[in-house]
Phi, psi and omega in degrees: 000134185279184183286290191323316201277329152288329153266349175263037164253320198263343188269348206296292202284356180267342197276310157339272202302335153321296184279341195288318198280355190281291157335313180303303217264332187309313223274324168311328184283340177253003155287337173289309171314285171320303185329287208278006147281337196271323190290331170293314193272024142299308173269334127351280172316288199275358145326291185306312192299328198292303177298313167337311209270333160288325158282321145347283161331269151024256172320311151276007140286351191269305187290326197280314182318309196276356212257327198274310178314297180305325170307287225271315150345280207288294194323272184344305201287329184298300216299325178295310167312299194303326206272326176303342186271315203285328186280323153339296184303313202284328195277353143305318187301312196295308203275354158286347163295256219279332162316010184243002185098013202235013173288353192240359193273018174268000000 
């Protein structure tokens, strides 16, 4: 190999190494870019899991809310039926009072 053929050889691998060294810093500024997207979307997941764990709550005291409504539903609806058989019983009552002749005896 001659000097010529030898230095365009040494300028070959210095030029290699130049772009090898370019490409390197490239690919580290985007391994730095990814680091700190992941570390956003990270705190991103746990913001969410976080709102998760409150709605989940939410949603069962809402469950709990509606399980005490319904309930407080079914009184209302006995307590209502009982006073309809009572009031029932009185407009019987009323109306053999007066169907008994005692509407003119006042």
């Amino acid at each position: 190999m001659t000097n010529e053929e030898m230095e365009r050889a040494i300028e070959f691998v210095l030029k290699q190494q130049a772009q090898f060294t370019t490409d390197l810093g490239r690919v580290g500024n985007n391994l730095e870019t990814v680091v700190n997207v992941l570390g956003q979307v990270a705190n991103t997941q746990l913001t969410m899991a976080e709102a998760q764990v409150r709605t989940d709550s939410r949603i069962a005291e809402l469950a709990e809310a509606q399980k005490n409504t319904a309930e407080s539903v079914t009184a209302t609806n006995e307590a209502l039926a009982e006073t309809n058989d009572r009031l029932n019983s009185l407009i019987v009552v009323v109306e053999r009072y007066f169907s008994n002749g005692r509407r003119g005896a006042e």
